[in-house]
N, C-alpha and C positions, 0 to 999 in steps of 0.2 A: 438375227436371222442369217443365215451360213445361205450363202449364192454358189452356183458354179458355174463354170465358163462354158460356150456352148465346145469350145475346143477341148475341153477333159470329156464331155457327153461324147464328142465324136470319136473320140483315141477309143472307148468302150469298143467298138465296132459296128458290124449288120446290125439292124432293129435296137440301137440304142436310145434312138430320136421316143419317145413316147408319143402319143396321139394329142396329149395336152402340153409337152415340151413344141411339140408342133403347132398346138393352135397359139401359144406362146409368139411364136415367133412369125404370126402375119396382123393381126390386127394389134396388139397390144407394144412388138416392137414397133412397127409403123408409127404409132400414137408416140410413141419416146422417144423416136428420133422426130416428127415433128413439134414436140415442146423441146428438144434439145437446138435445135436449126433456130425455132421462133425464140429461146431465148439468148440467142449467141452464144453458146456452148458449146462448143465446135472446136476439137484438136484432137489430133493424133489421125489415126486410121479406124476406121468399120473394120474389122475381122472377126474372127472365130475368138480372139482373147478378148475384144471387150463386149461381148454381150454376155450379159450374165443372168442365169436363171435361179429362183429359189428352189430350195432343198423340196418346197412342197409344190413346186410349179404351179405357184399361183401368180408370181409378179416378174418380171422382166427388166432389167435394167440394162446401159448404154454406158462405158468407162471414158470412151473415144470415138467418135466420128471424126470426120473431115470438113473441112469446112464448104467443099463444092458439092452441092446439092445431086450431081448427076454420080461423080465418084461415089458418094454414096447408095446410091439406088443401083446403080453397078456391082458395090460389093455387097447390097443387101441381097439381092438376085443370088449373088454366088453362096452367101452362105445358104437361103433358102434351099439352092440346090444338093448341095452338099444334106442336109440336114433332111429332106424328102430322101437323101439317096441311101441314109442311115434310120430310116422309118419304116414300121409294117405299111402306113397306107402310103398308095404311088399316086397320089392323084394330079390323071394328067394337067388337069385347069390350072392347077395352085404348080406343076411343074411348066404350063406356059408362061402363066405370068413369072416366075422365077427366070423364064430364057428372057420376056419382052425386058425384064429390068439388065440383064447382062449387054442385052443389045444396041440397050442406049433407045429403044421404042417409047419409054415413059420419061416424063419429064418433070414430076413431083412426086413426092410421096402423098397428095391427094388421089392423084390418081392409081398408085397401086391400092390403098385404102378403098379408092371405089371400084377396082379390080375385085379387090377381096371383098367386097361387099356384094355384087355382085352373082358371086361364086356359093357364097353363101344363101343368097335371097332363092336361086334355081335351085338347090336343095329342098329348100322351105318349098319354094313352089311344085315339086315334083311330091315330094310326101304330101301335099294336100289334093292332089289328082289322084292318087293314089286312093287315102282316104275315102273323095269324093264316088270314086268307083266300086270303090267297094261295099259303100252302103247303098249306092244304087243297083248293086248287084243282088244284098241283102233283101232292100225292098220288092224287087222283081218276083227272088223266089219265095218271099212269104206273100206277096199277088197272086202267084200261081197256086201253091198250095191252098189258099182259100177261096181261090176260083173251081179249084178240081175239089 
């Protein structure tokens, strides 16, 4: 399986990031740098050259981290931003949590994890308010029409 870096993605230019190059790089990088941290795997630098994504954008890998838990979530932040700033979607949540990790406001990759989890879960819950209104809107006017 043929990878590429997320640095050749970004040289493409505007709108190169995909929406699944994107989802790529919040929950499932997270997950590979926390098995990389917990198995001592730790060197070099986080950048745009070692995160690497498949040709089919289904899996994610890590060449180099650092071995300081905050450096990292520092440059994880910077690339996330970089990478929303080369994507159709802008979304502002997933570009806060990219500022809190630059900031130095988070203090594990747990917790960007439950950032991005999250972020996700108010989605879910906003499409089912949605849902839920709209079949009670459904039932309403078939009430009325069988009342008139």
């Amino acid at each position: 399986m043929r990878y590429l870096t997320l640095e050749s993605l970004l040289a493409r230019g505007e709108n190169s990031i995909s929406p699944r190059a994107l989802y790529l790089l919040q929950h499932p990088l997270v997950e590979e740098l926390i098995a990389m941290r917990d198995s001592d795997n730790l060197s070099g630098t986080l950048n745009e050259s070692s995160v690497e994504l498949s040709e089919d954008f289904k899996k994610v890998r890590v060449t180099s981290a650092n071995s300081s838990e905050s450096l990292n979530i520092e440059s994880y932040g910077a690339l996330l931003k970089k990478a929303i700033g080369h994507s159709k979607s802008k979304s502002k949540r997933l570009a806060d949590i990219a500022e809190q990790c630059c900031n130095g406001k988070i203090d594990s990759f747990e917790q960007v994890h439950l950032l991005l989890e999250r972020m996700v879960s108010s989605t879910i819950y906003k499409i089912i308010i949605v849902i839920i209104l709209a079949g009670l809107a459904i039932m309403a006017s078939i009430q009325h029409f069988w009342t008139n």
